[in-house]
C-alpha positions as CSV (number, residue, x, y, z in Angstrom):
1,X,0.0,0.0,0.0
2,X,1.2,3.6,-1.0
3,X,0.2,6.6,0.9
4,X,1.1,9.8,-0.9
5,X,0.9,13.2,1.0
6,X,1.8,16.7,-0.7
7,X,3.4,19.6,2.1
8,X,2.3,22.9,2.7
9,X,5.6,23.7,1.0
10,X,4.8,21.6,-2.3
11,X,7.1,18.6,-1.2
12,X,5.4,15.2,-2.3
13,X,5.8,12.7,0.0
14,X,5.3,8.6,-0.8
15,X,5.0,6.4,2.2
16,X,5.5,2.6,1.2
17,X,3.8,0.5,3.8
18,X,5.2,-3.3,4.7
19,X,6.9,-5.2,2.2
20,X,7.9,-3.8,-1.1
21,X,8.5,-7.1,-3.4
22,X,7.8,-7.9,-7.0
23,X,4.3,-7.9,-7.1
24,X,3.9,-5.0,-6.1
25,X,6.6,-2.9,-7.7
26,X,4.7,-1.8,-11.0
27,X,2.7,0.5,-8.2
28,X,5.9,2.0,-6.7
29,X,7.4,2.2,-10.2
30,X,4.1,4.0,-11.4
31,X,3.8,6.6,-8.6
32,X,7.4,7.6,-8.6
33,X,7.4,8.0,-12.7
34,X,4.1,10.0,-12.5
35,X,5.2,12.0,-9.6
36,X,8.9,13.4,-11.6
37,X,7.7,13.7,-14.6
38,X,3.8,15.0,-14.7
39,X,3.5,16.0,-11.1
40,X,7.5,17.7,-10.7
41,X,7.3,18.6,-6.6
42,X,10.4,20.9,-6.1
43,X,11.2,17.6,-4.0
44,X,9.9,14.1,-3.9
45,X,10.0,12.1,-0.3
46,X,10.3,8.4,-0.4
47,X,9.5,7.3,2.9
48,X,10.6,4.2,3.9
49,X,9.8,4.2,7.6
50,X,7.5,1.6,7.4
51,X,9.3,-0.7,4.8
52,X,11.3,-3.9,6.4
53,X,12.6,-4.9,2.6
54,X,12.8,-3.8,-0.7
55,X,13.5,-6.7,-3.5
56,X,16.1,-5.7,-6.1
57,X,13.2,-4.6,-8.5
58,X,12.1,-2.1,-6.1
59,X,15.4,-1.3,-5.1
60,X,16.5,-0.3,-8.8
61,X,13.2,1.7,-9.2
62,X,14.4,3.7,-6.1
63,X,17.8,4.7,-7.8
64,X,15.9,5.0,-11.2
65,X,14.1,7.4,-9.4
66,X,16.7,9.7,-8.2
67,X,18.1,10.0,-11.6
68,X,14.9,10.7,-13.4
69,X,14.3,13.2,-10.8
70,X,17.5,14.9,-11.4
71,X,16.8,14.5,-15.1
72,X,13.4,16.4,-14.5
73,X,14.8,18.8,-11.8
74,X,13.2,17.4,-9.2
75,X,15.0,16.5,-6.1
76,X,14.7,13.0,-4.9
77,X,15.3,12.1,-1.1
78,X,15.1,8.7,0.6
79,X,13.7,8.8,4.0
80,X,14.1,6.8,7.2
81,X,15.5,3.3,5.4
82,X,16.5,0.9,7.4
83,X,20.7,0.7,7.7
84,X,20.4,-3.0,5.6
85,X,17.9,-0.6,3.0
86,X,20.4,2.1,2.8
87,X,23.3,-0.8,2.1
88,X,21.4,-1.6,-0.8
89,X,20.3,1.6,-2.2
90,X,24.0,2.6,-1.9
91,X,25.2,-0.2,-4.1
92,X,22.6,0.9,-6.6
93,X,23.8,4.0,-7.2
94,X,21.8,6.2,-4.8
95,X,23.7,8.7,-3.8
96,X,24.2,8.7,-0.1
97,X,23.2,12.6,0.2
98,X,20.1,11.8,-0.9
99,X,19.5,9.4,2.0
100,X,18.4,10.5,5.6
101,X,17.0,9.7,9.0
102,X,14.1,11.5,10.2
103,X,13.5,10.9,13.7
């Protein structure tokens, strides 16, 4: 499940919920592509507080992301992944700027 929340600012904000594995990476994939390239926030939260695992579909979605966004000027941030998330959206090419704790 994907909850998606726009700021007072203009920031759009995606919150994954549970699991994030094949099946249901075609919805990630489709948010994220909609939000950079019709929707251009000035930034785009991914919020992964309340994602345990990514598979390495979802994972190279995340990264694809960041570069569309950057592509579309629109700044792409990871939020809150867990330090095993962050490992693997590191080796994917996400640069580690764009990944942050929120407490």
């Amino acid at each position: 499940m994907l909850e998606v929340l726009t700021t007072d600012d203009g920031d759009l904000v995606i919150c994954p919920h549970g699991e994030m594995d094949p099946d249901g990476s075609g919805e990630l994939r489709h948010v994220l592509v909609l939000a950079v390239r019709r929707i251009r926030p000035p930034r785009l939260i991914l919020d992964l507080g309340d994602v345990p695992m990514l598979d390495s579909i979802n994972v190279g979605t995340v990264a694809a992301a960041c570069e569309m966004g950057d592509d579309h000027a629109v700044t792409v941030f990871v939020q809150n992944p867990s330090a095993m998330l962050a490992g693997q959206l590191a080796a994917a090419g996400v640069p580690r700027q764009r990944v942050r704790s929120v407490v």
